[in-house]
C-alpha positions as CSV (number, residue, x, y, z in Angstrom):
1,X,-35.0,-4.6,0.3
2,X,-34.7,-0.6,1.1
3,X,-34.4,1.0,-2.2
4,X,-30.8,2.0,-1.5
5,X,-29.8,-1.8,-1.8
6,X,-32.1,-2.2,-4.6
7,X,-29.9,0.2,-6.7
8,X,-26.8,-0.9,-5.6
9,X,-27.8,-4.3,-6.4
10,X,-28.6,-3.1,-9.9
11,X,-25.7,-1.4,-10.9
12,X,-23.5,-4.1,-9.8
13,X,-25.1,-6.5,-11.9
14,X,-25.3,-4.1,-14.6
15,X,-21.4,-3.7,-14.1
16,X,-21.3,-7.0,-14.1
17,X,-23.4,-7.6,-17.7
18,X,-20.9,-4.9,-19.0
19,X,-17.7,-6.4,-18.2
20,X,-18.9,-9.7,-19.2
21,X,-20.4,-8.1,-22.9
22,X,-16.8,-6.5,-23.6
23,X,-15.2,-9.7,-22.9
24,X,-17.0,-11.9,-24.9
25,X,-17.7,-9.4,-27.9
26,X,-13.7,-8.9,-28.0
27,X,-14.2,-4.8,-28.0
28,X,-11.1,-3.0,-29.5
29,X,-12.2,0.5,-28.7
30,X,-14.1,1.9,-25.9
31,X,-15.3,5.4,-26.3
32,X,-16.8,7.5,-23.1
33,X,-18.3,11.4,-24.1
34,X,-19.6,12.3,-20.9
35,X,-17.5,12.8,-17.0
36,X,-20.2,10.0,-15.4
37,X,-19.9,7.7,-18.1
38,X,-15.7,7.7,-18.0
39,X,-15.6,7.1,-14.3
40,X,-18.1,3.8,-14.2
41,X,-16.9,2.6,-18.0
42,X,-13.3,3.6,-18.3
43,X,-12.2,1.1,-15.3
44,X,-14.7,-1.6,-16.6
45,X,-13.4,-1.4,-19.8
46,X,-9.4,-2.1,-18.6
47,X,-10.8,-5.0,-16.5
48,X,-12.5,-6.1,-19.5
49,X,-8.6,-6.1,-21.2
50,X,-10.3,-3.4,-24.2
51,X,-6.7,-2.2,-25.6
52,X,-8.1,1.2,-26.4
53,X,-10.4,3.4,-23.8
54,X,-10.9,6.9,-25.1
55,X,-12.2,9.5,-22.7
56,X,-13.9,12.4,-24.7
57,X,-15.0,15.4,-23.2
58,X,-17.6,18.1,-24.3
59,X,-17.6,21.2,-22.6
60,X,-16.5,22.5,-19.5
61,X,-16.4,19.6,-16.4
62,X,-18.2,22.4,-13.8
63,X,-18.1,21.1,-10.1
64,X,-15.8,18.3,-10.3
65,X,-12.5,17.9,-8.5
66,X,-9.4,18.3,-10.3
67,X,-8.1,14.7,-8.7
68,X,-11.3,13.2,-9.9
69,X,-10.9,15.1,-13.6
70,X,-7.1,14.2,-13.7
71,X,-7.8,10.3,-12.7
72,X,-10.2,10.2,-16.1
73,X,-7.6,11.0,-18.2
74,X,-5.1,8.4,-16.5
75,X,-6.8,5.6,-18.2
């Protein structure tokens, strides 16, 4: 396995491990401080069914598309 697939493996299952954790644990609140951590836990979160996803921000986003910085805030 090429270390590309490796990776990609990973993170799914990881995703996976996530999803399953918030479902199980019954989470409330879901709280993301960083632009990275919003876009992979934000959507995990709302297929987890977590009533509350907070997207907190510190700084100035440098870099990122406005689409991308506008979808965080949608969820």
């Amino acid at each position: 396995m090429t270390k590309a697939r490796w990776a990609i493996s990973s993170l799914r299952k990881r995703i996976i491990l996530l999803w399953k954790f918030l479902r199980r644990e019954k989470v409330d609140v879901i709280e993301t401080f960083t632009h990275d951590s919003s876009m992979v836990a934000l959507p995990i979160a709302w297929l987890a069914r977590v009533p509350v996803r907070i997207a907190t921000h510190h700084g100035v986003i440098e870099g990122v598309s406005r689409w991308r910085e506008r979808s965080i805030h949608g969820w």
